[in-house]
Structure formats: C-alpha cells, structure tokens
Residue frames as qw, qx, qy, qz and C-alpha x, y, z in Angstrom:
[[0.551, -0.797, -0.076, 0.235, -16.24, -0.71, -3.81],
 [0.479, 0.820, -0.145, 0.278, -13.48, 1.53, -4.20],
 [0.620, -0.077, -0.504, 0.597, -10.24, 1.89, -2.45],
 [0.316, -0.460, 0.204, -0.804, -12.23, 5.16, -0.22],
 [0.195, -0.219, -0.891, 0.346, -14.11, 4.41, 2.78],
 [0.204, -0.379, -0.089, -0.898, -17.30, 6.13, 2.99],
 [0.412, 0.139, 0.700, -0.566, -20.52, 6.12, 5.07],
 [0.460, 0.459, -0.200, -0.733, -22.12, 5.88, 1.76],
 [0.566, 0.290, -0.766, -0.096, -20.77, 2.17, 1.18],
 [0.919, -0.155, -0.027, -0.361, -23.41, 0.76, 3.53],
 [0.633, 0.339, -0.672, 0.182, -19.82, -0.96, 5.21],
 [0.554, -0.346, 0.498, -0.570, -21.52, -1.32, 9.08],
 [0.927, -0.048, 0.302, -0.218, -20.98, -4.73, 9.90],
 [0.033, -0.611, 0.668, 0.423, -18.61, -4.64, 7.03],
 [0.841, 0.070, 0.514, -0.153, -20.38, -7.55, 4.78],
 [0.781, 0.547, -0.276, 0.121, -18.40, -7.48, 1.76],
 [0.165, 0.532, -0.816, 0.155, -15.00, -7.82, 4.27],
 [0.673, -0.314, 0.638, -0.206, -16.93, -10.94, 5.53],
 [0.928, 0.364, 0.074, -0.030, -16.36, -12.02, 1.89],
 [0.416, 0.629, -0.608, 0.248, -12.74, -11.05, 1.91],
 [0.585, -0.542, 0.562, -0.220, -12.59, -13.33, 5.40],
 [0.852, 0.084, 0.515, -0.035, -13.70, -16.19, 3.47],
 [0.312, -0.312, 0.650, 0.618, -11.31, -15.27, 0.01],
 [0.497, 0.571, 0.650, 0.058, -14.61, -14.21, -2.02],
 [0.148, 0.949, 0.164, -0.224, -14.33, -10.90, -2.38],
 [0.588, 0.022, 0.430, 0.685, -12.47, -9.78, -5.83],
 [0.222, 0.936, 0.221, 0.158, -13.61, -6.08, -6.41],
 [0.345, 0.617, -0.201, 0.678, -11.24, -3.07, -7.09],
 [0.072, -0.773, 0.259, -0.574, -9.41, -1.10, -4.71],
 [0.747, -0.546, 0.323, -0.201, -8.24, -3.89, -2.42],
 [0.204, 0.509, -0.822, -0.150, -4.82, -5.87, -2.95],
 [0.812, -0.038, -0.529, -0.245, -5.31, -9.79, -3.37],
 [0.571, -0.725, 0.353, -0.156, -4.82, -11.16, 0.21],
 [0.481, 0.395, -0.741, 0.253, -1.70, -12.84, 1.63],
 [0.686, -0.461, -0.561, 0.050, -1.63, -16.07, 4.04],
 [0.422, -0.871, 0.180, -0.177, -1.40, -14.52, 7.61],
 [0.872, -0.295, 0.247, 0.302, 1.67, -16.85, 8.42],
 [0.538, 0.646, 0.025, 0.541, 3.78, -15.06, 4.82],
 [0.182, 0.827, -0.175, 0.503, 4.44, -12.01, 7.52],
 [0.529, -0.058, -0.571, 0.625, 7.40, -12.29, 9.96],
 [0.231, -0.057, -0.585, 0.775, 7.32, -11.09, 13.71],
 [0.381, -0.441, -0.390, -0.713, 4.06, -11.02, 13.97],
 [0.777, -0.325, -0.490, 0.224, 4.81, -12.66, 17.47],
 [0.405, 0.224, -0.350, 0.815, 6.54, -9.61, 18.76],
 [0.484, -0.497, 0.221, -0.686, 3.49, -7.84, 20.65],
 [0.243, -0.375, 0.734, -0.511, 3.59, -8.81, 24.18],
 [0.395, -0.150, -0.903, -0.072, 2.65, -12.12, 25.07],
 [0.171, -0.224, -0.639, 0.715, 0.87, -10.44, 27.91],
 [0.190, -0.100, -0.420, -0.882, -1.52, -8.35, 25.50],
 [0.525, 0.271, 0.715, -0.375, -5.27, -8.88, 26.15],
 [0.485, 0.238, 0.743, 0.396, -6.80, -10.73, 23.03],
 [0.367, 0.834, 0.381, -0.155, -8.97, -7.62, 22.55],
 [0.119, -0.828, 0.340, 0.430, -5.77, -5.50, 21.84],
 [0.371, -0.401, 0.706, 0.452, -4.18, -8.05, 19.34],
 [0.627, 0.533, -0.187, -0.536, -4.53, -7.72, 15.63],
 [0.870, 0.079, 0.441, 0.205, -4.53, -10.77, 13.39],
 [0.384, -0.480, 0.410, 0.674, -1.50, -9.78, 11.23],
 [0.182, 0.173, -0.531, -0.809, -3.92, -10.29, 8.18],
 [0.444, 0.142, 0.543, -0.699, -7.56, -10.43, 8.66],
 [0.691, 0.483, -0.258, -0.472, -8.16, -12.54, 5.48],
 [0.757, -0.151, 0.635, 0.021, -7.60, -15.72, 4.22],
 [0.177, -0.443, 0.746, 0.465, -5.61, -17.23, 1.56],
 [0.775, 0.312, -0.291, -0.467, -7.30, -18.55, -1.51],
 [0.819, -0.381, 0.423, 0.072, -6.18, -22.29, -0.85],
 [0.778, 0.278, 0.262, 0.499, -4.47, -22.58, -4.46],
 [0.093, 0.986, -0.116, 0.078, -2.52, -19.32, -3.65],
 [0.816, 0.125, -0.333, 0.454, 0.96, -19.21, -3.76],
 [0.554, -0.670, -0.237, 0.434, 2.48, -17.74, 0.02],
 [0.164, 0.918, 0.034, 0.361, 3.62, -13.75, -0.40],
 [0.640, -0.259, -0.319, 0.649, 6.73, -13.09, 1.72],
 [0.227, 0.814, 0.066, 0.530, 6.25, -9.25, 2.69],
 [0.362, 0.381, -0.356, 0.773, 9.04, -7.41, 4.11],
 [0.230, -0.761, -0.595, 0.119, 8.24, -6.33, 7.47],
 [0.198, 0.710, 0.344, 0.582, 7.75, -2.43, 7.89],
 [0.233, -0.245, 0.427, -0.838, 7.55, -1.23, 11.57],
 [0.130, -0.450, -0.854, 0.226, 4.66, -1.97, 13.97],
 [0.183, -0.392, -0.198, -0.880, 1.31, 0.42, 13.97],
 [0.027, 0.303, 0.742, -0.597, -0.89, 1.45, 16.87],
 [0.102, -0.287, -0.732, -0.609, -4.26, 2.02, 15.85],
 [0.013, -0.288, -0.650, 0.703, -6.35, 3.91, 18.21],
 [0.407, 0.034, -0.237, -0.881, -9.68, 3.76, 16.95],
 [0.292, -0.027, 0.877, -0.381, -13.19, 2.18, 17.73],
 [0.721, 0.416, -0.199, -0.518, -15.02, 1.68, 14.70],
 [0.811, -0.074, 0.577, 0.057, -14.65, -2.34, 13.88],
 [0.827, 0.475, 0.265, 0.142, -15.01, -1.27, 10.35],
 [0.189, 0.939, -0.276, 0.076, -12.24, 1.38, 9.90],
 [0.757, -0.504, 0.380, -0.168, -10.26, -1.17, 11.67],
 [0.809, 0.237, 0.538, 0.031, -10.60, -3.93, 9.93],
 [0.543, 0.832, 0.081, 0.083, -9.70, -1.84, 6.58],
 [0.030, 0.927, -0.352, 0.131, -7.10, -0.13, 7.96],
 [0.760, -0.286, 0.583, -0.007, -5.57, -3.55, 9.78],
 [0.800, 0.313, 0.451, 0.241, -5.64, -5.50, 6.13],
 [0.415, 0.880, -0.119, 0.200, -3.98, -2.34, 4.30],
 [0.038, -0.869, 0.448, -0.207, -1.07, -2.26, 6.58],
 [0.799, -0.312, 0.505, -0.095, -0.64, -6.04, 7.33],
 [0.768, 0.538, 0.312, 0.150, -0.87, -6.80, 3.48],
 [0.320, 0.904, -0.125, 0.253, 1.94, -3.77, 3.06],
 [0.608, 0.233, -0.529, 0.544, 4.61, -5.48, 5.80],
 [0.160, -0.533, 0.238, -0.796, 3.18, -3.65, 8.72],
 [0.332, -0.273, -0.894, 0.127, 2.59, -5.30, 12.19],
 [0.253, -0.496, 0.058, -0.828, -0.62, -3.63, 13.93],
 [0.293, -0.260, -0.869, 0.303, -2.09, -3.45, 16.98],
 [0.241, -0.593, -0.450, -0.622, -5.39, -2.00, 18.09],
 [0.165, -0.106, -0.615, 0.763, -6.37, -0.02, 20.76],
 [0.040, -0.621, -0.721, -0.305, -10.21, 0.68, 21.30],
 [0.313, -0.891, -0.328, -0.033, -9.98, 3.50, 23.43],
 [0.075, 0.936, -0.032, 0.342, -8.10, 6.40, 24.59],
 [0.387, -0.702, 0.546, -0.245, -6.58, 5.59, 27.67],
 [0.959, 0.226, 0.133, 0.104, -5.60, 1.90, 26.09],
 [0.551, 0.796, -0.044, 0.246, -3.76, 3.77, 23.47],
 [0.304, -0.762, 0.539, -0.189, -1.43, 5.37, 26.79],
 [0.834, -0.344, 0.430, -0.028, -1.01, 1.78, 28.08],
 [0.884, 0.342, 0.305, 0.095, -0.28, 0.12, 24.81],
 [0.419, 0.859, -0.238, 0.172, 2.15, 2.61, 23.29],
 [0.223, -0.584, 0.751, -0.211, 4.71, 1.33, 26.29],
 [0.675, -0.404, 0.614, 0.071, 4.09, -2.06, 25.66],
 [0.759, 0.548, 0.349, 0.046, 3.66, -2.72, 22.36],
 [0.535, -0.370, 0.380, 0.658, 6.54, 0.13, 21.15],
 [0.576, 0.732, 0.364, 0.017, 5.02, 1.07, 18.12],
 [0.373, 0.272, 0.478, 0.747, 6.79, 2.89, 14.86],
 [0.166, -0.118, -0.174, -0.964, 3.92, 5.11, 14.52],
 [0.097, 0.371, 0.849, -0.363, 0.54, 5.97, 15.77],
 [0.141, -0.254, -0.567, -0.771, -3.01, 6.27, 13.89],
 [0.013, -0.161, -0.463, 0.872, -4.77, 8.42, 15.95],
 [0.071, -0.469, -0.743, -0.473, -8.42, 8.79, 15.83],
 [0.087, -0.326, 0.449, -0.827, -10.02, 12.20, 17.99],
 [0.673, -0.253, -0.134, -0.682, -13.39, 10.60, 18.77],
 [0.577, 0.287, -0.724, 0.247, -12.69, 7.92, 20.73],
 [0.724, -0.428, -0.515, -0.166, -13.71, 6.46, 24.44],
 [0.652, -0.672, -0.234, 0.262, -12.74, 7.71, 27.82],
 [0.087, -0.767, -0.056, 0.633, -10.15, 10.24, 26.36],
 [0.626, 0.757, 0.097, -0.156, -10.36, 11.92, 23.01],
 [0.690, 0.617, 0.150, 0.348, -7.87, 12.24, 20.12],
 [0.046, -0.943, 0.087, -0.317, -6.65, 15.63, 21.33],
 [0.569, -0.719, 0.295, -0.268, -5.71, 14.61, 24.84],
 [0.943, -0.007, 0.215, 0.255, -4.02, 11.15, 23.70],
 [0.710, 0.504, -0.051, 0.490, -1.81, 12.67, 21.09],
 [0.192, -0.863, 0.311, -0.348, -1.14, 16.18, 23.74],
 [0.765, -0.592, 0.241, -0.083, 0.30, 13.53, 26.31],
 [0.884, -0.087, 0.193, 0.417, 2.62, 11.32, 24.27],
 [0.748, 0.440, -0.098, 0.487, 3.97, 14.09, 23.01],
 [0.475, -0.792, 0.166, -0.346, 4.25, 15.65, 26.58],
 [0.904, -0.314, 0.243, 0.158, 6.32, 12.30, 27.45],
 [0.189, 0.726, -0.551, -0.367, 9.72, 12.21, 26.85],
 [0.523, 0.090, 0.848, 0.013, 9.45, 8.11, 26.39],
 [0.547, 0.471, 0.690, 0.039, 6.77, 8.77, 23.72],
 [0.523, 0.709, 0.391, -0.267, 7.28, 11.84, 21.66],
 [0.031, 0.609, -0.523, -0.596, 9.31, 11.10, 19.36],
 [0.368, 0.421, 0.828, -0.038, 6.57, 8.17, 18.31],
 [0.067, -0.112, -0.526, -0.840, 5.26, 9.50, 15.05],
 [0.308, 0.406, 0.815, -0.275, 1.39, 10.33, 15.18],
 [0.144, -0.119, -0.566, -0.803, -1.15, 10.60, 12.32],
 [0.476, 0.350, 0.461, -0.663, -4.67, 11.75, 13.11],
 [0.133, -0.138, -0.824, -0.533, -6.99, 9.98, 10.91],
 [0.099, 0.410, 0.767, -0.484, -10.49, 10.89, 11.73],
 [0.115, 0.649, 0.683, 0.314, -13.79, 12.15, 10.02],
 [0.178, -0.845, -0.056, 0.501, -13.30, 16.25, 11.88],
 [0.612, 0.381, 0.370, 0.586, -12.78, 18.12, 8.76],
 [0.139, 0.967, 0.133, 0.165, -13.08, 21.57, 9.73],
 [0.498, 0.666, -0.302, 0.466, -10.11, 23.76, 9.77],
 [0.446, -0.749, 0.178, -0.456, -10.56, 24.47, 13.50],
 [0.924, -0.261, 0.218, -0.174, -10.06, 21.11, 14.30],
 [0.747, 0.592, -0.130, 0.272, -7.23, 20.38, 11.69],
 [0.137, -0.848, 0.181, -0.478, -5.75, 23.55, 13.46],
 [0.812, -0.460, -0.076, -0.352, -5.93, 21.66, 16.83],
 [0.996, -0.066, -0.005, 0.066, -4.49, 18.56, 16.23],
 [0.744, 0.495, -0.123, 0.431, -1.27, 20.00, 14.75],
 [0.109, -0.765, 0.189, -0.607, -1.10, 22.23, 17.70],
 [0.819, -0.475, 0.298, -0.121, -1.15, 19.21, 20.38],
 [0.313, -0.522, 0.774, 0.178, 2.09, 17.66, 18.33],
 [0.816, 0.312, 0.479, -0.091, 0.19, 15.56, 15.44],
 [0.184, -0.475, 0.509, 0.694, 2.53, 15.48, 12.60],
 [0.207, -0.221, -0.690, -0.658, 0.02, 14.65, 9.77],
 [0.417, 0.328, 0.556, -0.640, -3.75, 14.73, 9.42],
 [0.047, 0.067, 0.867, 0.492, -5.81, 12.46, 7.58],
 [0.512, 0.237, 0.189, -0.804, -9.95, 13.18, 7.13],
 [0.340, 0.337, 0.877, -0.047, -12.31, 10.27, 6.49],
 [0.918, 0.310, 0.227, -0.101, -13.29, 9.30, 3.72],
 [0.008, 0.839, -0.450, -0.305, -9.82, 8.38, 3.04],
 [0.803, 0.474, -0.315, -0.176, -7.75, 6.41, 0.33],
 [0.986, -0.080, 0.142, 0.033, -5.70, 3.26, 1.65],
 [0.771, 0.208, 0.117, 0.591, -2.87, 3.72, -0.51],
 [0.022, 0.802, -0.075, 0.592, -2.50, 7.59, 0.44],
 [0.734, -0.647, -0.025, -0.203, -2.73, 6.54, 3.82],
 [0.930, 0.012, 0.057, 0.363, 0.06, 3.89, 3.35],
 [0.528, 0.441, 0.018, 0.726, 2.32, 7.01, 1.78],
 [0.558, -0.747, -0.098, -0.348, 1.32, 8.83, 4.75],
 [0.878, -0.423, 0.224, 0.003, 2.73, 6.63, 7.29],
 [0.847, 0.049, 0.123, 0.514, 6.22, 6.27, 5.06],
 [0.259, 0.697, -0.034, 0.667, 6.62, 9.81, 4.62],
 [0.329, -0.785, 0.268, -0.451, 6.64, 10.61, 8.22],
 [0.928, -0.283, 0.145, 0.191, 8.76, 7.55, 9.03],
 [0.701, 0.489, 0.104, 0.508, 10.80, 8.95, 6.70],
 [0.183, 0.699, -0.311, 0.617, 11.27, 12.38, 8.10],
 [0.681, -0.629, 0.290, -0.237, 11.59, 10.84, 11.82],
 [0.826, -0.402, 0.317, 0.235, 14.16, 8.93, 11.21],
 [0.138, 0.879, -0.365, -0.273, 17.12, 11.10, 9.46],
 [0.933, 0.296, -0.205, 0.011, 19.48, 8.73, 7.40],
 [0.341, 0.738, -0.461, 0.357, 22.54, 9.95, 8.89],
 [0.551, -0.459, 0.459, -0.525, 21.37, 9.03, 12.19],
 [0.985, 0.096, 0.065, -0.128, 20.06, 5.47, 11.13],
 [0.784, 0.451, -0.395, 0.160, 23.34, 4.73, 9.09],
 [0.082, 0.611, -0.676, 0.403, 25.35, 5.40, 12.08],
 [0.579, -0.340, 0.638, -0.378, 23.68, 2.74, 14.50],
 [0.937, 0.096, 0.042, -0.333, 22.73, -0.01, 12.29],
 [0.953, 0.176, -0.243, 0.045, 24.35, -3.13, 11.97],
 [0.151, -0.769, 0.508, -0.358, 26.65, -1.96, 15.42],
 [0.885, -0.024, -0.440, 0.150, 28.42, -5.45, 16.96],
 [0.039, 0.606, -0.641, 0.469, 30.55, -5.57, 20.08],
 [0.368, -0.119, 0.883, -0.265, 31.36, -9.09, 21.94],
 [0.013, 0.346, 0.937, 0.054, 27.69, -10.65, 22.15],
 [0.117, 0.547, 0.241, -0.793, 26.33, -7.48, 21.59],
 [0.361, 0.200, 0.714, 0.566, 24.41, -7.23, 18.85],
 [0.140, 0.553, 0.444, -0.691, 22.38, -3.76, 17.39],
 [0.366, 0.362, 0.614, 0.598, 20.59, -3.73, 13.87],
 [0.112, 0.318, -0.038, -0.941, 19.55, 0.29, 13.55],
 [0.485, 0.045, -0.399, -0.777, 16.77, -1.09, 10.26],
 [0.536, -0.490, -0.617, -0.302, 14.98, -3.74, 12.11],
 [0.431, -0.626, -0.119, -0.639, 15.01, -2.00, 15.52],
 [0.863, -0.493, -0.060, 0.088, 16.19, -4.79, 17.70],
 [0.080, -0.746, 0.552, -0.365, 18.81, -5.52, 20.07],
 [0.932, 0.058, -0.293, -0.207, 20.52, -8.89, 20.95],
 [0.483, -0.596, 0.621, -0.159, 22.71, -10.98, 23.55],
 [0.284, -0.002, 0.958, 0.041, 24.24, -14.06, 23.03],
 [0.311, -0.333, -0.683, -0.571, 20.99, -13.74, 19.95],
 [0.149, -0.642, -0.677, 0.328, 18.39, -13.62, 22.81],
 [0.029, -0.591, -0.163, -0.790, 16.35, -10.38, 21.76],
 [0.354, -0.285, -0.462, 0.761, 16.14, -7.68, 24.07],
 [0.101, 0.756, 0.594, 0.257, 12.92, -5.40, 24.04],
 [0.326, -0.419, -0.396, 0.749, 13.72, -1.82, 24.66],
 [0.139, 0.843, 0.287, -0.433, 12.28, 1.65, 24.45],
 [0.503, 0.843, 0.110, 0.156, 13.17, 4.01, 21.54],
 [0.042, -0.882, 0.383, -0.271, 14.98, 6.31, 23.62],
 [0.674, -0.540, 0.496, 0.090, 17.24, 3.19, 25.10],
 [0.822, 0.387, 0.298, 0.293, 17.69, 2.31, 21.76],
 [0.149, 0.962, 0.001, 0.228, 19.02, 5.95, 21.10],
 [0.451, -0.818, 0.320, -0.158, 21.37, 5.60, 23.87],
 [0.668, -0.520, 0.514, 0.136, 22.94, 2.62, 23.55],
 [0.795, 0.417, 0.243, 0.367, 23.33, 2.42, 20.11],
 [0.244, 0.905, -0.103, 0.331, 25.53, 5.89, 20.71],
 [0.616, -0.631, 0.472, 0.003, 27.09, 4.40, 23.31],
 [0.877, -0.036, 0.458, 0.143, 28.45, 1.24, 21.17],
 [0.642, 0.735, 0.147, 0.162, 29.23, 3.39, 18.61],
 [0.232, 0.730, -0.437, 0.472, 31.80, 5.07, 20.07],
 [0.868, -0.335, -0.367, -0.025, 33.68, 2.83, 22.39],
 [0.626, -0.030, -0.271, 0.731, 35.59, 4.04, 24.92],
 [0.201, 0.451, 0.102, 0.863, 34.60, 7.21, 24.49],
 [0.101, -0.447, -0.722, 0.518, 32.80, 9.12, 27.47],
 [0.294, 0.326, 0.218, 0.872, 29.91, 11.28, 27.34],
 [0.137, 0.123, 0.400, -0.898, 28.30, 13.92, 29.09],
 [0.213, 0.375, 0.837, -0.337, 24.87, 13.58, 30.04],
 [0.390, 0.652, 0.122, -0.639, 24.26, 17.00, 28.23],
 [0.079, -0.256, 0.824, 0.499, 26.17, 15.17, 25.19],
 [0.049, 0.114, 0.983, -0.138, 23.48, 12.23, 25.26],
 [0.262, 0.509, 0.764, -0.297, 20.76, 14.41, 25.76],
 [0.549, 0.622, 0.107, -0.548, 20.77, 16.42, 22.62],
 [0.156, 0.320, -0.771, -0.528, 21.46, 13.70, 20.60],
 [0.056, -0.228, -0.970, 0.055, 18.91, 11.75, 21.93],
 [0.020, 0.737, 0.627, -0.251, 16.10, 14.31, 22.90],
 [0.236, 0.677, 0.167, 0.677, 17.39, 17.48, 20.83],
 [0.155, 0.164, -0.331, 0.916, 17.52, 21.02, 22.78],
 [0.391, -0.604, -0.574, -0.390, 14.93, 20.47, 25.12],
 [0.075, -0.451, 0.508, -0.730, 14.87, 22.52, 28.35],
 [0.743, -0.320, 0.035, -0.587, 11.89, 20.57, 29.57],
 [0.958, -0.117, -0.201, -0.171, 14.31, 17.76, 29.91],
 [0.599, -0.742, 0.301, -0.009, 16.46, 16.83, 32.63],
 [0.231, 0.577, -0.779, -0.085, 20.00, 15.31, 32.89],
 [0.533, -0.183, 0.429, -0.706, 18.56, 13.02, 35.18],
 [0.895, 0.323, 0.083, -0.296, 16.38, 11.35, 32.66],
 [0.433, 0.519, -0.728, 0.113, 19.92, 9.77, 31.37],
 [0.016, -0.299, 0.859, -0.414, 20.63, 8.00, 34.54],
 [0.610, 0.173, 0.415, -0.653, 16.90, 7.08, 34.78],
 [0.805, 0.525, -0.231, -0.152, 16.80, 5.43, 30.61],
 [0.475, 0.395, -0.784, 0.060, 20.31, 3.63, 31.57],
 [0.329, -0.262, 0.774, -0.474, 19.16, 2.28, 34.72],
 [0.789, 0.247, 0.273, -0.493, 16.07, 0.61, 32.81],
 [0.604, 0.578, -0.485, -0.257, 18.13, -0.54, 29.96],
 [0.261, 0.315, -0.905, 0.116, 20.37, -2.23, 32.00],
 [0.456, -0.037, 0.605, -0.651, 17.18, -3.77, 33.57],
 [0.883, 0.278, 0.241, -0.290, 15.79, -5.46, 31.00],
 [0.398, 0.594, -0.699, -0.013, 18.71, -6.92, 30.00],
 [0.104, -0.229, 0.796, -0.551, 18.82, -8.36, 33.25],
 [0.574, 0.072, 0.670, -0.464, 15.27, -9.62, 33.16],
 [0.716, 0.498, -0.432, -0.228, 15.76, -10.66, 29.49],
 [0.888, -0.315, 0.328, 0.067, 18.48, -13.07, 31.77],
 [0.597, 0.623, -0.087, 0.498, 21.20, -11.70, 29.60],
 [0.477, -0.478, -0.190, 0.713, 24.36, -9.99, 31.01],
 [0.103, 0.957, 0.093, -0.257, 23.46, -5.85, 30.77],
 [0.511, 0.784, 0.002, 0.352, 25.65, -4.16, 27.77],
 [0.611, -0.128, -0.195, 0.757, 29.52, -3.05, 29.16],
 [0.033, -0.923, -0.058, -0.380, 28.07, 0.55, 30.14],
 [0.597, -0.187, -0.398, 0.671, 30.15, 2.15, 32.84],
 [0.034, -0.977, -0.154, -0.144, 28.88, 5.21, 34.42],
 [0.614, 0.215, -0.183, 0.737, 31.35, 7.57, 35.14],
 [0.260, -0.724, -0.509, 0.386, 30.61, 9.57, 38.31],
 [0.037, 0.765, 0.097, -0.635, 29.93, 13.61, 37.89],
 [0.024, -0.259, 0.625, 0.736, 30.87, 13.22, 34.15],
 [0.778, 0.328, -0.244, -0.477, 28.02, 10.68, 31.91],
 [0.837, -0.037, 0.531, -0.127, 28.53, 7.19, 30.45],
 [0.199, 0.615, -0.622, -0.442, 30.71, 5.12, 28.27],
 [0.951, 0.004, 0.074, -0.301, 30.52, 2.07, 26.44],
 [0.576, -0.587, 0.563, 0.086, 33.57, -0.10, 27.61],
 [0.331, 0.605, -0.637, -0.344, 36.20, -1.74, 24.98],
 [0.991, -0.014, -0.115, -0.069, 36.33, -5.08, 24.24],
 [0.117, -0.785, 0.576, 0.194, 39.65, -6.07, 25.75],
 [0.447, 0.608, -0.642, -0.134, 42.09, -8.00, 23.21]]
C-alpha cells in the first residue's frame, strides 16, 4: 500500500487499517503509530459532542514495547466527510502529525460542529449528506463567525468545472482523490500559514494583564488559569483590546482589524462579539476581562491600576 488512497486498493471496510488497529500493519507509506494518550488536549472538543462526532485522537494502537511519542499539538481539524475509510486515513495522518480532529458525517453537522468544536481548519468533502460540499463551504464563508475558518475541499470531483466552483464559493485550496497524506498535511500548513499573518500573531501572543491570561500560538484564553472557550473573532477582539490598554477604539477601528474592509459587515456585530465574550466568561464562572464600553465611541481594555 502506498501513501495514495485509491479505489483500486480494495480499502472498503479498510482491512489492512484493521491491522494497523491491532499494531500489525508495517507496509510503506504510513508513519509508525503513536500511543493515543502521547497527544495533548485531546479533551478539548466539547464534552457535550455526540460519540458519533468524536475522533479517537489516534485510531491505532501502540506496539506494547514502544516507546510513548510526545507530538506537538497543531490546531484542531473538522473533517466533513462520510466515507469511514477516507476518515479513518485522514484521522491517523493528522492525529499522528499533532492535529486534534473531529468528524462530521454530514453537511448540516459540519454547520453545527464548526461553532462548537472551533476548528483551525476545515476538510471539506462536496458529496456529502443532506447538504453538499458547495453549500457548506458557500455558508461559512457567508458567516462572519466562520469565514475566516480556513477550508480545503478534498473530494474525488476532478473536473475543472467543479474545481472552478469550489474556489468560487470561498474554498481556499482543492484537493482531488486519490490523494497523498503527506501533501495533504503541507496543504493544511500552507493555508494556516497564509491565514494567520505573523505580524498579527506576534502581536497577541503571550498578552498578560492581572489574571488575564492570552497565548496568540496555542489559541487559548485564561482567568485565574481556568480556560475560557471563545470564538476566533472574540479572540481577535480581545486580544486587541489587551494589547493596547487604555486605549479606546472605534467600532470601525475593531472592525477592520478584525473582519478587514467588509461592507457586508455591521458596527453592530462589535457590540454583539463583546456581549458574548463577556458571556462566557461569566458562564466559564470567571470575572469577564476589564472591557469598558464607551458609549457612541467603541471599547477599551481598562488599566491595571498600581
């Protein structure tokens, strides 16, 4: 077996990955597995998840005289595809590479899941149950919540028409079955890469104020340590808020640093992304981040006083 997927490799049912379940299977094009327990925050999709939605962070098992891999984690991946075996492949390449995933069998999942789950980036398949490929990828990036969510079509539609299509509803790559694992992988870091500018990153990460606490390269956001789950775009917001304390800014300020020069998007939506923020702060049972709105003007993020 090679590191492709074909129909051609007779992999319905997938019986050589029921020898990688059990730690038999030692042909090319697959990395040697790592125990499922080696990768961190695999605990971070919602405890609320149904079981069908939740991936096993590595769908393999440790030889028993292996010694434990520690891999970096990477982001989280939504997977919106209903093939078990593409899955399964695509699950153990990105689990085994620091990536937490989570699966969505259908179309109108995919919607649900992108808001709770949060994903890094989404592998988009067009065929798909109750709504296609097309219509999934047109919406999130119709949302202003979701489209700045990377998405990679990965699907077996090779004709140009279709290609055409995808890139035209807001897909920023397009992969085409039979495809290569470790392309796939460089895929998925190249468009993480160009979605998240360094200049941007360097300014929020590792941002501190009181018991505030905001790391910009793993994504989170902390109180008194108690993580706090929020949205991209509240991430966006209040890590520009903390950065500059004291400082006030206008809503229009806020919103093209945060959503770029969109007309399609209100001021509004500000007052709408801080009202939630400070909401799940609040149902995190943390006190909400020193914002301070500032009436007809925008929002600031209050000094610590001396």
């Amino acid at each position: 077996m090679s590191g492709r997927l074909s129909r051609s490799d007779n992999l319905h049912g997938y019986p050589r990955f029921r020898e990688l379940e059990r730690g038999e299977w030692t042909g090319t094009g697959l990395p040697q597995p790592v125990q499922t327990s080696s990768v961190p925050n695999a605990s971070r999709v919602p405890d609320d998840l149904p079981d069908c939605h939740r991936s096993v962070t590595v769908g393999v098992h440790a030889h028993r005289n292996m010694k434990t891999v520690t891999v970096p984690r990477r982001g989280r991946v939504l997977v919106v595809e209903d093939e078990r075996d593409v899955v399964e492949l695509i699950r153990y390449h990105l689990a085994t590479a620091g990536y937490d995933v989570v699966v969505a069998p259908t179309g109108t999942d995919a919607l649900k899941l992108v808001r709770e789950a949060q994903p890094d980036i989404v592998l988009l398949d067009l065929i798909v149950p109750h709504l296609n490929g097309w219509e999934v990828c047109r919406r999130l990036k119709q949302d202003p919540e979701t489209r700045e969510i990377p998405v990679i079509m990965v699907t077996g539609r090779v004709e140009e028409g279709d290609k055409v299509l995808g890139f035209e509803v807001g897909a920023d790559d397009y992969v085409t079955k039979p495809f290569s694992p470790r392309e796939l992988l460089a895929r998925i870091q190249a468009v993480s890469r160009r979605g998240r500018p360094a200049d941007t990153q360097d300014k929020k990460a590792q941002l501190k104020a009181g018991d505030l606490e905001i790391d910009g390269y793993r994504f989170e956001v902390r109180m008194k340590g108690k993580t706090v789950d929020l949205s991209r775009k509240e991430f966006e917001l209040l890590a520009i808020l903390v950065g500059s304390p004291g400082r006030v800014f206008r809503r229009e300020e806020l919103l093209d640093a945060v959503w770029g020069r969109d007309g399609f998007v209100a001021p509004r939506t500000i007052d709408v992304h801080i009202t939630r923020l400070r909401g799940k702060f609040t149902a995190a049972k943390v006190s909400p981040p020193a914002v301070d709105t500032i009436r007809g003007v925008g929002y600031r993020f209050r000094e610590a006083r001396s």
